[in-house]
N, C-alpha and C positions, 0 to 999 in steps of 0.2 A: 504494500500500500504506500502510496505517497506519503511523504510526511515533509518538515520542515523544519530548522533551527533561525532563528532570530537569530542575524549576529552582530550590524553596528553599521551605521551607515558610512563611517570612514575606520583607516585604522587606527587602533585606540588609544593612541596618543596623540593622534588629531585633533584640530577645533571642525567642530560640524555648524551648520547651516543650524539656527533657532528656529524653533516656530515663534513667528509672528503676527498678530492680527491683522494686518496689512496685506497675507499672501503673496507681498514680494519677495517671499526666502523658498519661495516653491524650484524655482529656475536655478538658484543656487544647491539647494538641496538634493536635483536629481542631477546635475553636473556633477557632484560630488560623489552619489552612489553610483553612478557609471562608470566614475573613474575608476570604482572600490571593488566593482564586480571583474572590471578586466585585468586590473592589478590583481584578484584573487585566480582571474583565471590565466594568469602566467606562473605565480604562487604553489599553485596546485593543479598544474598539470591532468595528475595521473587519476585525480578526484573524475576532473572530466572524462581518460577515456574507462572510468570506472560505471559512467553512468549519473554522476551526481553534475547541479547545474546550479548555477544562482541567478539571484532577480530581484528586483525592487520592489517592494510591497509598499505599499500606502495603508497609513494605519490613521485611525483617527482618533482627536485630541482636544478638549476642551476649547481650547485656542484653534486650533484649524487641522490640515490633517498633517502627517511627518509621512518620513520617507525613512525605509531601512532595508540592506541589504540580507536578504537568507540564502541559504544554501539547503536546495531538496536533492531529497533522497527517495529511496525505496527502503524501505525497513525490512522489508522481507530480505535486502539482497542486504549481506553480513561485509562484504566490502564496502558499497556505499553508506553504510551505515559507519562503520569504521572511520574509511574518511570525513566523512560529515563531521561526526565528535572530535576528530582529531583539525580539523579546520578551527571548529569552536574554539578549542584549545591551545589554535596558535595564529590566533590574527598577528595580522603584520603590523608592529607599531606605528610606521610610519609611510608615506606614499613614498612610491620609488620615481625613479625620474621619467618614468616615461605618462604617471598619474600624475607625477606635475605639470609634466607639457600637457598634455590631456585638457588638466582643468584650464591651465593658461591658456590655451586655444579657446576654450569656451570662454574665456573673460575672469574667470576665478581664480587666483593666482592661492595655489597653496600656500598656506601662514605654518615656514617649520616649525617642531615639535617644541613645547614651550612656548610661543612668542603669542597667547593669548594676547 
């Protein structure tokens, strides 16, 4: 069966995209998990030709709705299951440089790790 892990819309020692009432952090926010998903899928490889996938999910929130990146699996299949937890388990701290030109092409210039 399908299933899915929540895991972070950038990696986690990144600053991410707020929600704001204004809904101008929408464009910001899904530049940012785009960048998060192809940086994970250079990351983890062999997760992909295991069968597992990621994607952006839109969640909603008081204030408006957020963006966050998961990683699905098949629970039945014991590889992608494996990988999935072990993804969970080692996000990537920080974007790597092809997630910063990434974001800078779209206009978002990644803010290195610390410099909230």
């Amino acid at each position: 069966m399908r299933d899915y892990l929540d895991l972070s819309p950038t990696p986690v020692n990144e600053p991410c995209a707020m929600v704001e009432p204004t809904g101008d952090y929408l464009l910001r926010m899904r530049a940012e998990c785009r960048a998060f998903v192809h940086q994970l899928e250079r990351a983890f490889p062999q997760a992909l030709e295991a069968g597992c996938s990621f994607r952006v999910k839109s969640n909603s929130h008081d204030f408006g709705s957020y963006l966050e990146v998961q990683v699905r699996f098949d629970d039945e299949d014991e590889a992608q299951t494996e990988w999935a937890f072990m993804i969970e388990n080692d996000l990537p701290e920080a974007w790597d440089d092809e997630a910063r030109a990434e974001l800078a092409a779209a206009g978002y210039l990644a803010v290195p790790a610390g410099e909230f």
